[in-house]
VMD Tcl script that draws the C-alpha trace (Angstrom):
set ca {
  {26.80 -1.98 -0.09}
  {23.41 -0.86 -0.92}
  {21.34 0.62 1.99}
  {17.76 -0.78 2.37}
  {14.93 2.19 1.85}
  {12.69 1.67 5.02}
  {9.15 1.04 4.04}
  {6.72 3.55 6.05}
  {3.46 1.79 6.62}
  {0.80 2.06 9.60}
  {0.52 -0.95 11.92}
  {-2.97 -1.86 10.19}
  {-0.99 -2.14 7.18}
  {1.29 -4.22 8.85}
  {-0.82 -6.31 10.15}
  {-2.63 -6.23 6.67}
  {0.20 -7.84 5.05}
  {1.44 -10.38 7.93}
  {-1.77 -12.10 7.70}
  {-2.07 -12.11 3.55}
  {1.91 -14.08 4.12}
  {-0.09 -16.44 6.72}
  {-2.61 -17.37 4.48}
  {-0.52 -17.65 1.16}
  {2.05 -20.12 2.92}
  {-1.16 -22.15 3.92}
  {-2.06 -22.29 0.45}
  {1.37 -23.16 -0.88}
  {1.43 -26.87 0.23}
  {-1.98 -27.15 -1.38}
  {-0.19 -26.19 -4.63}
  {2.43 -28.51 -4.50}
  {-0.30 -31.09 -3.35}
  {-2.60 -30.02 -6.83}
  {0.78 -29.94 -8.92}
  {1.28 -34.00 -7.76}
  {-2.05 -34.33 -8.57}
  {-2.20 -32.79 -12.27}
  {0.84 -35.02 -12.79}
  {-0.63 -38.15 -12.34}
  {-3.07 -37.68 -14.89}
  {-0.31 -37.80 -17.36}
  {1.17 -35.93 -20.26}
  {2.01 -32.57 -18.71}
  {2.28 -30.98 -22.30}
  {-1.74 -30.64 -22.64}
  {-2.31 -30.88 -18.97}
  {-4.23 -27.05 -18.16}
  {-4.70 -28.16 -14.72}
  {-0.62 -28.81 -14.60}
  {-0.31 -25.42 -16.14}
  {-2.61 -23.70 -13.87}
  {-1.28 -25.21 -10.97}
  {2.16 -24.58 -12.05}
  {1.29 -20.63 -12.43}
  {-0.20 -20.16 -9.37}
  {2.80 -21.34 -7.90}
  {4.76 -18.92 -9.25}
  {2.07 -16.29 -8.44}
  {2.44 -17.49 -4.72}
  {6.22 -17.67 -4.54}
  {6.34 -14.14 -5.76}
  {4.18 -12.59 -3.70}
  {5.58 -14.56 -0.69}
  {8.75 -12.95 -1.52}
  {7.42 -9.51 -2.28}
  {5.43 -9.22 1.25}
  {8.55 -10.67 3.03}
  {10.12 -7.67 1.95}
  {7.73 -5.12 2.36}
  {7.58 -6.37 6.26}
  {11.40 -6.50 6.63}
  {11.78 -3.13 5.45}
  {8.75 -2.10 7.08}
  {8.56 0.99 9.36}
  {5.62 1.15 11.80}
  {4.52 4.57 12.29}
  {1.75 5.82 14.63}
  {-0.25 8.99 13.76}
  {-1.20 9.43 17.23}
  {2.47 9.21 19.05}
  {3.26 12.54 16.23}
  {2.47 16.02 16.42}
  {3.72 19.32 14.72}
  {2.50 21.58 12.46}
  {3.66 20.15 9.08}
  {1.77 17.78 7.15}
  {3.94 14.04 7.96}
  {3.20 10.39 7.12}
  {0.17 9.26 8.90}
  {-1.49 12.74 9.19}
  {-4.72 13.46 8.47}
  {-5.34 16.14 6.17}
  {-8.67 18.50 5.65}
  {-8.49 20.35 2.37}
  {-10.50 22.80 0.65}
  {-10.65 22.45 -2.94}
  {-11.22 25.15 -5.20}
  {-15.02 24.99 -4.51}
  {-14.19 25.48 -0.66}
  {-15.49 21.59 -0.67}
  {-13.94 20.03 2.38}
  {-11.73 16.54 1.21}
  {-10.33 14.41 3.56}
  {-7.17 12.01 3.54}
  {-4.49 10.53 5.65}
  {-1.30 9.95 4.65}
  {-0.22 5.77 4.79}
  {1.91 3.93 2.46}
  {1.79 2.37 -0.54}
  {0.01 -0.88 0.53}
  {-2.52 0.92 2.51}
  {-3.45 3.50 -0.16}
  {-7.38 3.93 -0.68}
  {-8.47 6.74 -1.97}
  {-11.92 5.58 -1.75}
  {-11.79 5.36 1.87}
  {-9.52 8.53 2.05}
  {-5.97 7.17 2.44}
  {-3.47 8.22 0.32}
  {0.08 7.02 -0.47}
  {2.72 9.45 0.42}
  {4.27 8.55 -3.17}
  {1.18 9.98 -5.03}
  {0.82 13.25 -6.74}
  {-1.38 15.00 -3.95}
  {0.76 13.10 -1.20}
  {4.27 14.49 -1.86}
  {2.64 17.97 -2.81}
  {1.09 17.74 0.80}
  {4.18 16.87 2.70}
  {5.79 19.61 4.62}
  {2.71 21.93 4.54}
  {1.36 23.71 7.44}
  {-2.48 25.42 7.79}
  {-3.70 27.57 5.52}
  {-0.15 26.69 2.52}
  {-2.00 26.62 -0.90}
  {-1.06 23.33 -2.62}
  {-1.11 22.82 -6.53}
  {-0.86 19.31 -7.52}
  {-0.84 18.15 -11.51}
  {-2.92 14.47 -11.97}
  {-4.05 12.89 -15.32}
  {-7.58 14.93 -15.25}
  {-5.30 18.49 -14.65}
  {-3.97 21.07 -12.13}
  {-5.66 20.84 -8.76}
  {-5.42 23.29 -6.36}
  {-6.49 22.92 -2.48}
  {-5.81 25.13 0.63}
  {-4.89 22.91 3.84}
  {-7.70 23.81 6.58}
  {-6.51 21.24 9.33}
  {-4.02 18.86 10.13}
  {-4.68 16.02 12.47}
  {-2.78 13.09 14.35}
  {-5.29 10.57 14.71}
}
mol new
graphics top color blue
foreach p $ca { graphics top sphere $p radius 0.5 }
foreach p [lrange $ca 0 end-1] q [lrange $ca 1 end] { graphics top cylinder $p $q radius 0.2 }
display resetview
C-alpha cells in the first residue's frame, strides 16, 4: 500500500484552492447545460460549440480532481506557530546576493509559489538549497541563467 506524500501549503493557499473547487463545481452544471444545448443544434461532427463545450468539460473534471487532491493531502502549516534557527517551510528568508543586494522570499508550496511577490516553492532550485540553513550559511544554487550564490542574513516566522 502506497503512502500518500502530504502536501505542505499555507492556509492562504488553502483557502486559495477551496474556493477555485467552489467556483469550478458552479460552473460544471453550466457545462452540461451548454453541452445539451450544442446538441440540439444537430450534427455533433461539425458542431465547434459541441467540441468546445465538450473540452471544457474535461478541463473542469480534471482540475476538479486535481484540487481535490491537493486539499486531501494538504498540510496546513503556520509560519508564525514555528521558530528555530534553520531555514523551514513557511520561513521568510533575507538573502544577500553576491552584490550584498538584500532579496526576500518565503518558503510556501507549490500552488502558492510567486516569485514575483517573493514566495517560493520549497521544490525549486533556491528553495531546497535554502532548507536547513541557519544565519550567515553561504548557499550556491545552479538555475537556467547559472550558479547563484547568496549568504542568509535573517530568518523570520511571520
Amino acid at each position: 500500500m502506497a503512502t500518500v506524500e502530504k502536501m505542505p501549503m499555507l492556509q492562504e493557499g488553502y483557502e486559495k484552492l477551496t474556493t477555485e473547487l467552489k467556483r469550478l463545481k458552479v460552473e460544471r452544471p453550466q457545462i452540461v447545460d451548454a453541452i445539451e444545448e450544442a446538441r440540439a443544434h444537430g450534427d455533433l461532427s461539425e458542431n465547434a460549440e459541441y467540441h468546445a463545450a465538450k473540452e471544457r468539460q474535461g478541463q473542469i473534471e480534471a482540475s476538479i480532481a486535481d484540487i481535490e487532491d491537493k486539499l486531501s493531502r494538504a498540510q496546513i502549516i503556520d509560519p508564525r506557530d514555528l521558530s528555530g534557527d534553520k531555514v523551514v517551510f513557511g520561513a521568510t528568508v533575507t538573502l544577500l546576493d553576491e552584490d550584498d543586494k538584500p532579496i526576500r522570499y518565503q518558503i510556501v508550496g507549490q500552488t502558492e509559489a510567486d516569485a514575483k511577490t517573493g514566495r517560493i516553492s520549497y521544490n525549486s532550485p533556491l528553495g531546497r538549497g535554502l532548507i536547513g540553513r541557519k544565519v550567515d550559511e553561504e548557499v550556491e544554487v545552479s538555475v537556467p541563467a547559472g550558479d547563484r550564490y547568496y549568504v542568509v542574513s535573517k530568518i523570520e516566522f511571520i
